[in-house]
Residue frames relative to the residue before (quaternion, step in Angstrom):
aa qw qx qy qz dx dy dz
X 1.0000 0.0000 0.0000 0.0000 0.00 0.00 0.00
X 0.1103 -0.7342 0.6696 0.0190 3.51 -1.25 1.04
X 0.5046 -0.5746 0.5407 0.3504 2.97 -1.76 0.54
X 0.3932 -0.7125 0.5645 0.1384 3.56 -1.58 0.65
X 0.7898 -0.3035 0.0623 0.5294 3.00 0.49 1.93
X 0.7232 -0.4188 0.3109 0.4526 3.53 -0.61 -1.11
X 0.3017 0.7479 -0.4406 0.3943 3.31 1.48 0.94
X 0.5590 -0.5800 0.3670 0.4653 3.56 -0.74 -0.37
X 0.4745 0.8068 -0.0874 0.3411 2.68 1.50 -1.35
X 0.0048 -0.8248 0.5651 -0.0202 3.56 -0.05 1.79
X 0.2347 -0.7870 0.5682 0.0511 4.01 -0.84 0.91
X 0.3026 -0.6806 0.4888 0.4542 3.12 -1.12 -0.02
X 0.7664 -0.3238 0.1814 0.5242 3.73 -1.46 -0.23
X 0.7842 0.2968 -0.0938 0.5367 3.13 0.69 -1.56
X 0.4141 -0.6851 0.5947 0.0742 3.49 -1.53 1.02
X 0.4402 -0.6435 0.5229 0.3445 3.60 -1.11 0.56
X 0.0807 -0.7899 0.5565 0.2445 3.99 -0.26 -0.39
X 0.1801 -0.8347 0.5057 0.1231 3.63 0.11 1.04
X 0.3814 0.6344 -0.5298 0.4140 4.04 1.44 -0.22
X 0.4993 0.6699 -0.4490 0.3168 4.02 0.98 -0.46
X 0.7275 0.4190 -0.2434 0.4857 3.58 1.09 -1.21
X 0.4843 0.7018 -0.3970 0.3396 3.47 0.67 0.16
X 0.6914 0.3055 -0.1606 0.6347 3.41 1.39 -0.83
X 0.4634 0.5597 -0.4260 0.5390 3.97 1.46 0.46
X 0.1942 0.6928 -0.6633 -0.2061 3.71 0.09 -0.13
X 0.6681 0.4770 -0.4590 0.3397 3.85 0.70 -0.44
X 0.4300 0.6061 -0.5294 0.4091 3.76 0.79 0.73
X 0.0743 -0.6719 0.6777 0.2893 3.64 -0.27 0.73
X 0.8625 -0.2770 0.3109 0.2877 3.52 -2.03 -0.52
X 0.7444 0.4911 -0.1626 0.4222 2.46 1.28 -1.62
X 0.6238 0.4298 -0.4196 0.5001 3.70 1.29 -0.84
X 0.5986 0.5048 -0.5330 0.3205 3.91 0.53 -0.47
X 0.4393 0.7437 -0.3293 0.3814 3.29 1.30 -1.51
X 0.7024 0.4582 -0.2431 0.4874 3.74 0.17 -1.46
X 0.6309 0.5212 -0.3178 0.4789 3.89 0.45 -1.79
X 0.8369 0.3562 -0.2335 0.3438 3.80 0.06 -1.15
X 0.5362 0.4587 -0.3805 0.5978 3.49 1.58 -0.09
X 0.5947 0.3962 -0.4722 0.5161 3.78 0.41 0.37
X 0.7391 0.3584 -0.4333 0.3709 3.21 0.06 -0.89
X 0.5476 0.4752 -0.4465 0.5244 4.15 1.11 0.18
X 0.5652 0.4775 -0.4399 0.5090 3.87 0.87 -0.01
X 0.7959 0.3457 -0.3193 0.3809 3.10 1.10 -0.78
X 0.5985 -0.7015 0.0926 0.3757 3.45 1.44 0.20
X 0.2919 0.5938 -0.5397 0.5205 3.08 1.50 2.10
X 0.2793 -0.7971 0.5216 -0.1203 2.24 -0.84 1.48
X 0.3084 0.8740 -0.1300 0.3523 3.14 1.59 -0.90
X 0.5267 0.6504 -0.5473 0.0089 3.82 -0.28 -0.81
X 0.1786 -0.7701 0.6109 0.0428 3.97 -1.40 0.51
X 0.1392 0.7698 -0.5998 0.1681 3.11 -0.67 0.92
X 0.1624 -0.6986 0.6932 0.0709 3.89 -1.85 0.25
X 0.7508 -0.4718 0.3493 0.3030 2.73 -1.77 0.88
X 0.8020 0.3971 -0.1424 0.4229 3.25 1.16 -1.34
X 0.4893 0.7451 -0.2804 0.3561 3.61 1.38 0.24
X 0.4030 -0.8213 0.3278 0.2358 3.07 1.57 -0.50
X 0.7844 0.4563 -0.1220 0.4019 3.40 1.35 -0.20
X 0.1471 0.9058 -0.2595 0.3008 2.71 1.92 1.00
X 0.5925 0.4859 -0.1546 0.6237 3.18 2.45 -0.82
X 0.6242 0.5745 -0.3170 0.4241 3.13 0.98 0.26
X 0.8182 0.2072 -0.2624 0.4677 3.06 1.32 -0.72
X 0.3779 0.6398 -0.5313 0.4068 3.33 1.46 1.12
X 0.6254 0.6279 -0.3281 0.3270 3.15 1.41 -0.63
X 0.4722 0.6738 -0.2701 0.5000 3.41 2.22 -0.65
X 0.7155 0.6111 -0.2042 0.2699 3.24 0.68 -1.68
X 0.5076 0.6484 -0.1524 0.5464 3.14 1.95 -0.82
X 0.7424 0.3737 -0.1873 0.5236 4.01 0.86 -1.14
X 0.7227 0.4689 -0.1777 0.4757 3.88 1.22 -0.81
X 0.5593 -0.4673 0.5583 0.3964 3.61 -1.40 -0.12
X 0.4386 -0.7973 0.3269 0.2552 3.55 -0.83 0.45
X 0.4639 0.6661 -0.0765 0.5790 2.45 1.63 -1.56
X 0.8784 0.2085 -0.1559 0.4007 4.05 0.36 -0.72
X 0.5129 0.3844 -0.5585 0.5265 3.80 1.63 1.11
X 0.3430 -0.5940 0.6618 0.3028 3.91 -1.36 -0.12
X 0.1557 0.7788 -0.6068 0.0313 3.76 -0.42 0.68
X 0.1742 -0.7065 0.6846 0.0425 3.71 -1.52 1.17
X 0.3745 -0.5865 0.7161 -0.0544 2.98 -1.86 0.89
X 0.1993 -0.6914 0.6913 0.0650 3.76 -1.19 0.78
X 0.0186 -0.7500 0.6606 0.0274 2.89 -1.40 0.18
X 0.2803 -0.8387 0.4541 0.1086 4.02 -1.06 0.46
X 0.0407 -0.8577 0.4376 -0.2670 2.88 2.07 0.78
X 0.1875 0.7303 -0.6290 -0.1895 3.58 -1.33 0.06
X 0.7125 0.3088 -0.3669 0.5122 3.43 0.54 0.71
X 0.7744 -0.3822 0.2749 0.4226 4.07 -1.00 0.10
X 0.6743 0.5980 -0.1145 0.4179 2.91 0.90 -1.69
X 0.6858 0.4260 -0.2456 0.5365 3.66 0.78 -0.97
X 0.8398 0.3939 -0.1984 0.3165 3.38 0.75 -0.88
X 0.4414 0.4292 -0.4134 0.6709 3.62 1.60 0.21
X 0.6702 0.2900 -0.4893 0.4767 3.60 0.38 -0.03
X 0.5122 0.5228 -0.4178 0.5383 3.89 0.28 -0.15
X 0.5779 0.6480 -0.2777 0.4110 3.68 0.78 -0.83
X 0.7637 0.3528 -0.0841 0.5341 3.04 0.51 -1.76
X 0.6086 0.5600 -0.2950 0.4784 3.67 0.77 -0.38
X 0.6627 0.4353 -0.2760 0.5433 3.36 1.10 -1.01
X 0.5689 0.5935 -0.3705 0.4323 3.73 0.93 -0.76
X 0.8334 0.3350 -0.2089 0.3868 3.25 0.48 -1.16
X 0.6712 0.3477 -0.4263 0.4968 3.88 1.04 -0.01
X 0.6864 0.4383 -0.4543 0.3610 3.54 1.21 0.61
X 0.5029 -0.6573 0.3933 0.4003 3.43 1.84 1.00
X 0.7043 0.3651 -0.3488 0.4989 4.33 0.29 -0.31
X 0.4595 -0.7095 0.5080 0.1655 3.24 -1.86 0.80
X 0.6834 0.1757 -0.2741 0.6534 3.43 0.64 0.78
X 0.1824 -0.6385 0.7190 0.2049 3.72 -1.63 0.12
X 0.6140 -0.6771 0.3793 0.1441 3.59 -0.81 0.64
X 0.6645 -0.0631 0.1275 0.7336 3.67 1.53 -0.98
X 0.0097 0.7925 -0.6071 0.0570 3.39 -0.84 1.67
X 0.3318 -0.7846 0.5202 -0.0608 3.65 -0.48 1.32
X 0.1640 -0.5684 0.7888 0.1668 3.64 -1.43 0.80
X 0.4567 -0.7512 0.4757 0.0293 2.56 -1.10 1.87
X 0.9114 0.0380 0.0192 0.4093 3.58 -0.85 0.89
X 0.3182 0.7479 -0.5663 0.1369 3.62 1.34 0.37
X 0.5485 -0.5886 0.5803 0.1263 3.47 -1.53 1.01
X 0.4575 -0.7290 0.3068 0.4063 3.53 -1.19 0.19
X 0.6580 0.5414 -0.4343 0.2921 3.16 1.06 0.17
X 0.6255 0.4674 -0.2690 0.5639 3.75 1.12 0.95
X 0.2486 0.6605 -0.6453 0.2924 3.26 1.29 1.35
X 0.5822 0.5493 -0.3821 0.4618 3.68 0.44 -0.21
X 0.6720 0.3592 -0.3337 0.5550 3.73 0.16 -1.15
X 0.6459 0.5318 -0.3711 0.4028 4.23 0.61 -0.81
X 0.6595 0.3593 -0.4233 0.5068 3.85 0.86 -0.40
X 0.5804 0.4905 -0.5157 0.3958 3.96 0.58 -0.61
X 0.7727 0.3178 -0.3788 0.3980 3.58 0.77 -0.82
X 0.6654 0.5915 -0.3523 0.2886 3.90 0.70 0.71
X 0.5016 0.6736 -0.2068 0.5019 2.03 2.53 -0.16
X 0.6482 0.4447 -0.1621 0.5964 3.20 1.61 -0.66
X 0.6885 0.3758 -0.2804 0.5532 3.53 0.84 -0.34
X 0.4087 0.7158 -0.4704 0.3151 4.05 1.23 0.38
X 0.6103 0.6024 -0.2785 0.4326 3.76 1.36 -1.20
X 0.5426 0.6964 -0.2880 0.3709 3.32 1.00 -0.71
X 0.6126 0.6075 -0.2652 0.4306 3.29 1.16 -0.61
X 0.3766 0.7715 -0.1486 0.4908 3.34 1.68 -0.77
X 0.7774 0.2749 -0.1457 0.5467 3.73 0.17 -1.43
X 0.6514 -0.3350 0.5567 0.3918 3.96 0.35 -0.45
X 0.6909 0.5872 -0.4030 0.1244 3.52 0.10 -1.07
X 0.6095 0.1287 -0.0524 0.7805 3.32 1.68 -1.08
X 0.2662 -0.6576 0.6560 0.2577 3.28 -1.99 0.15
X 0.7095 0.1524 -0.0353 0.6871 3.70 1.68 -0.30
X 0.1513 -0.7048 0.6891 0.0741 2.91 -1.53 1.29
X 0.1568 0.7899 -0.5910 0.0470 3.78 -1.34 0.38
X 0.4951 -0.6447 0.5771 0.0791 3.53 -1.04 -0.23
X 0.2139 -0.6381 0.7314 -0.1100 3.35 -0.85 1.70
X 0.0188 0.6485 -0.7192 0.2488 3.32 -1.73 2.63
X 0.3138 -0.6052 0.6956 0.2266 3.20 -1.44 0.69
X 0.4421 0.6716 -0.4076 0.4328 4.35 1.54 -0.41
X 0.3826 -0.4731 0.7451 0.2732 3.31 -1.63 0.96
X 0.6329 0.5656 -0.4401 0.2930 3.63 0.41 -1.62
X 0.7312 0.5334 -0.2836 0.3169 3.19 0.46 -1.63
X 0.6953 0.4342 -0.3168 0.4772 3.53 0.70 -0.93
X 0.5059 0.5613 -0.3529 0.5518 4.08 0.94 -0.55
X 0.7051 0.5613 -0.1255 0.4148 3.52 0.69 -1.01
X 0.7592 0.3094 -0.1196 0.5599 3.53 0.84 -1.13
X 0.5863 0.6525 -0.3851 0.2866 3.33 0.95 -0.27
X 0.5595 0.5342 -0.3276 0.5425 3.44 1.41 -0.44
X 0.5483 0.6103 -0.4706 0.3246 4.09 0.76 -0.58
X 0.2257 -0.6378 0.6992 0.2312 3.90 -0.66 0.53
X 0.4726 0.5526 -0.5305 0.4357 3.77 0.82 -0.12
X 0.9811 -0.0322 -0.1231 0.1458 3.04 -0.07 -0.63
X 0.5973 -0.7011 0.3001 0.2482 3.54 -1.15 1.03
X 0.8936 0.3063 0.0144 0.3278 3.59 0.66 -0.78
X 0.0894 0.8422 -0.5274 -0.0672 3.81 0.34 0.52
X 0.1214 -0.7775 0.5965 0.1577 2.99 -1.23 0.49
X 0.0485 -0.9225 0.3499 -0.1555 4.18 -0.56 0.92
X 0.7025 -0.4687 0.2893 0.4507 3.41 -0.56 0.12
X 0.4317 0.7569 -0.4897 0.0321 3.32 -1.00 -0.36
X 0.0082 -0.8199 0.5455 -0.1737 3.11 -0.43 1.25
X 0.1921 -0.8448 0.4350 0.2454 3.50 -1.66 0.39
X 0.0342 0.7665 -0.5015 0.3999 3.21 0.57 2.24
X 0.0418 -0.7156 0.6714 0.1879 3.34 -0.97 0.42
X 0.7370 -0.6016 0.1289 0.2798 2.88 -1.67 1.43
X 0.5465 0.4393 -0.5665 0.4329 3.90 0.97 -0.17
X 0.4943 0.6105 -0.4872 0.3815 4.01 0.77 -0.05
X 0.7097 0.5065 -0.1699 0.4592 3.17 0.58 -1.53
X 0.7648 0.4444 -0.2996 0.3575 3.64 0.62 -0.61
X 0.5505 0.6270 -0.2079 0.5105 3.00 1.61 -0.48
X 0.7225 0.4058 0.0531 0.5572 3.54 1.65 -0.98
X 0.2036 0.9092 -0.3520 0.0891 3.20 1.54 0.55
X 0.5952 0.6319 -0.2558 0.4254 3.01 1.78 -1.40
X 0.6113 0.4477 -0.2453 0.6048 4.09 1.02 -1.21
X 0.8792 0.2049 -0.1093 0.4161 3.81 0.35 -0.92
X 0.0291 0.8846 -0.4618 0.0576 3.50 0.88 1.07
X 0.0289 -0.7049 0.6809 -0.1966 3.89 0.79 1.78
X 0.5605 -0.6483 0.5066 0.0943 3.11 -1.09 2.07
X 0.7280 -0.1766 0.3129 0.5839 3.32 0.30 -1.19
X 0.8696 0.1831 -0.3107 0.3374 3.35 -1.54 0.63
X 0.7813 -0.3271 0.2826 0.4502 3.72 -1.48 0.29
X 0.5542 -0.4233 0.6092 0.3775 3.79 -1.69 -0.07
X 0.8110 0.2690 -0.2851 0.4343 3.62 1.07 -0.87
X 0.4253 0.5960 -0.4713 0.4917 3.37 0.93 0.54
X 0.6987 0.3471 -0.3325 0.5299 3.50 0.70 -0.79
X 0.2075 0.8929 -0.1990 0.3464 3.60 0.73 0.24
X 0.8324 -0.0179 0.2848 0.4751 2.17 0.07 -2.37
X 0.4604 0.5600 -0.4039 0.5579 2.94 1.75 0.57
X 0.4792 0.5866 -0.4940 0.4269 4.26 1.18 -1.06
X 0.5634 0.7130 -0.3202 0.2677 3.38 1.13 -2.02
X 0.7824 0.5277 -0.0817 0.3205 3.00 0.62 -1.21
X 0.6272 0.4242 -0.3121 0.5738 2.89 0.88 -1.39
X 0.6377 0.5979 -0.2151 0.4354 3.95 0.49 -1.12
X 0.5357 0.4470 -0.2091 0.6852 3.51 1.34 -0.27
X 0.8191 0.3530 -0.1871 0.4116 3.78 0.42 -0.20
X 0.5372 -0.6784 0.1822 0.4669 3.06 2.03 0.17
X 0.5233 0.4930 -0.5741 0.3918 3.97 1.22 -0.26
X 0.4315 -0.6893 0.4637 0.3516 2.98 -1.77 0.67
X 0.6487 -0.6298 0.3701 0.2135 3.27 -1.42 0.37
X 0.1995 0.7734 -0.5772 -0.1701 4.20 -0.20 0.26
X 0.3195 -0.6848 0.6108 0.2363 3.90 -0.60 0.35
X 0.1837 -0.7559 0.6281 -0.0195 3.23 -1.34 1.10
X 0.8609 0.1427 -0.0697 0.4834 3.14 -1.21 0.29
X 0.0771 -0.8065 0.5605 -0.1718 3.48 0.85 1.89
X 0.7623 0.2723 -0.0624 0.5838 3.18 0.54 -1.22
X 0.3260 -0.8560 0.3078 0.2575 3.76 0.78 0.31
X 0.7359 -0.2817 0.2498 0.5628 3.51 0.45 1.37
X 0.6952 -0.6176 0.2455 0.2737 3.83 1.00 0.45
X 0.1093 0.8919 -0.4338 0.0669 3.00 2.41 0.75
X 0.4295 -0.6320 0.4196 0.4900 3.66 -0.59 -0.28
X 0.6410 0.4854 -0.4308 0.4098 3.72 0.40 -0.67
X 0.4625 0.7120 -0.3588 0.3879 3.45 1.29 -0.64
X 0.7200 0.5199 -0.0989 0.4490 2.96 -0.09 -2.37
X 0.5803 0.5005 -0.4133 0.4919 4.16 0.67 -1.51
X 0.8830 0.2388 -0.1361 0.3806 3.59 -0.15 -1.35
X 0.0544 0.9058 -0.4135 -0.0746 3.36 1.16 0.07
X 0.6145 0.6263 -0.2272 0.4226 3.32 1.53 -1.26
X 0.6717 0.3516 -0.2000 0.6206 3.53 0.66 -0.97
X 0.4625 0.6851 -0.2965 0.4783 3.68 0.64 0.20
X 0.7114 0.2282 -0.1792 0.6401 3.34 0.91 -1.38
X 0.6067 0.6660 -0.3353 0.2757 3.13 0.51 -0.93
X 0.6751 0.4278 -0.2283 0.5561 3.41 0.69 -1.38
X 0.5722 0.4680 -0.4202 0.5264 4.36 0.73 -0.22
X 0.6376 0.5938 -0.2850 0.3997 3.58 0.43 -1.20
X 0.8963 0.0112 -0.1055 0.4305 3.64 0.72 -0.86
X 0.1897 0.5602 -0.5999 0.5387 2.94 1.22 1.97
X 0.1312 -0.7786 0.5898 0.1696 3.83 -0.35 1.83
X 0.4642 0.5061 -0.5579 0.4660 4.10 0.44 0.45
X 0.7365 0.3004 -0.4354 0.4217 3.67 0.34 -0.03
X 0.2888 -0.6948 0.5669 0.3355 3.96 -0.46 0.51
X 0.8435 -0.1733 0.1095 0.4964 3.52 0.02 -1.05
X 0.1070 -0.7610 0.6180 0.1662 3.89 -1.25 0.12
X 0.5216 -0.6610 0.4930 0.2190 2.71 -1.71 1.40
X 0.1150 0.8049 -0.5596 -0.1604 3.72 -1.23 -0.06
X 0.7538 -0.4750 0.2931 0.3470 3.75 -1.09 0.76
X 0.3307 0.8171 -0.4522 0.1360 3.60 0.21 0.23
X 0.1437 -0.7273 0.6634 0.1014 4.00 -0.94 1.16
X 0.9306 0.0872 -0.1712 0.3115 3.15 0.50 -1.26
X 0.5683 -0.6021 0.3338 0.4506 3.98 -1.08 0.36
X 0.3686 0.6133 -0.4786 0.5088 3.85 1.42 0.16
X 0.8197 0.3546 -0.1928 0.4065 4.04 1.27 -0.78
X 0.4811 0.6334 -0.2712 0.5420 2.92 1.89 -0.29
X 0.7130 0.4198 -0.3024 0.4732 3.74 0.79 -0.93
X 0.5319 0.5974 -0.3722 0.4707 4.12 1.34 -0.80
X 0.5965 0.5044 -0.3152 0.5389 3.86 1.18 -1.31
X 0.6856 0.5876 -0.3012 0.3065 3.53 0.22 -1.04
X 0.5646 0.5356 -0.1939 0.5973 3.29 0.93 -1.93
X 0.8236 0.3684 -0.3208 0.2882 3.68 -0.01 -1.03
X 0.6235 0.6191 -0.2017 0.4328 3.81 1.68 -0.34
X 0.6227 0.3906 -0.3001 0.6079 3.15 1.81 -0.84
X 0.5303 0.4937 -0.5474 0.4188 4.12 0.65 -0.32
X 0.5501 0.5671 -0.4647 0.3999 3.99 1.16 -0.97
X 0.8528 0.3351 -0.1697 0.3629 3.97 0.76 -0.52
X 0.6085 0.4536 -0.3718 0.5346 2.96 1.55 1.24
């Protein structure tokens, strides 16, 4: 378990990614529900999810088999203004059955709306206040964006690319590794940063959206994210616990 930046809020390395069950429709809730309570036996803690992912019943179905209090679970949202997004909130609360979500995120903000993204953190900051969230932040595919947010005291949590690929990989792999704009080492040295200013850090797209060269080496993949200490934790796609135990195995070899 790591801290998450300068939240309270300790995670483990590796994140569940529940956006996996979206492209399962023959996963009911109840079987994801089961998968995501192992992987917390197995010591993910972690869980991710979005309004727009669909699997939001799944991990209520978890919430139900675990301690609450001892997973960290986020929610997205594509709100663009306060108003839309506490109401996305409260929606998201109630088809995950729990009274608060742990890390709430504007989902996917782009670089041209690093400006319109602090007014809405600015309005979504009180929220912290009621219980409902303990951390707000924001999920980018933007170098800009992450350079960009890193200066907000609003906000607590980014969530971002990060991958081990160099950039003639990545360019070649646009579809699995979909880097808005600037270099792999620009984004880099922008996590650096932001991670250097206290927000906490999640890495996305480890394995890039299932690049192949990725997916082949998958082990040395996590590994090499895991013992980068600017990244706190990364999320990865995962349905079944046959994929959850392969991720697992491959995070503890990172600590030996």
């Amino acid at each position: 378990m790591v801290n998450l930046g300068r939240t309270k809020l300790k995670v483990s390395k590796l994140g569940f990614g529940a956006w996996a069950y979206q492209d399962a429709l023959n996963i009911s809730p109840e079987e994801g529900g089961r998968v995501l309570a192992e992987s917390y036996k197995l010591g993910v803690n972690y869980w991710d999810t979005s309004d727009d992912y669909g699997s939001h019943p799944h991990v209520a179905s978890a919430l139900k088999l675990v301690p609450r209090k001892e997973v960290v679970v986020s929610t997205k949202t594509f709100a663009q203004n306060g108003k839309e997004a506490k109401e996305s909130l409260k929606s998201s609360l109630k088809e995950l059955d729990t009274d608060y979500v742990d890390i709430f995120l504007l989902h996917f903000v782009k670089f041209n709306w690093i400006e319109g993204c602090l007014r809405v953190l600015k309005e979504l900051n009180d929220i912290k206040t009621t219980g409902a969230v303990k951390a707000i932040g924001l999920s980018t595919h933007s170098v800009a964006v992450v350079k960009g947010a890193s200066r907000f005291e609003e906000l607590d949590v980014i969530m971002t690319i990060y991958c081990n690929a160099d950039q003639t990989t990545i360019n070649k792999f646009q579809e699995y590794i979909p880097l808005e704009d600037g270099s792999i080492e620009e984004m880099f040295r922008a996590i650096k940063l932001a991670h250097n200013n206290g927000i906490g850090v999640i890495a996305m797209k480890v394995l890039g959206g299932s690049a192949p060269p990725l997916v082949k080496n998958y082990q040395s993949s996590i590994k090499s994210t895991a013992q980068l200490d600017f990244i706190d934790t990364m999320v990865i796609g995962m349905k079944s616990l046959d994929e959850v135990k392969k991720n697992v195995e491959a995070l503890y070899s990172s600590n030996n």
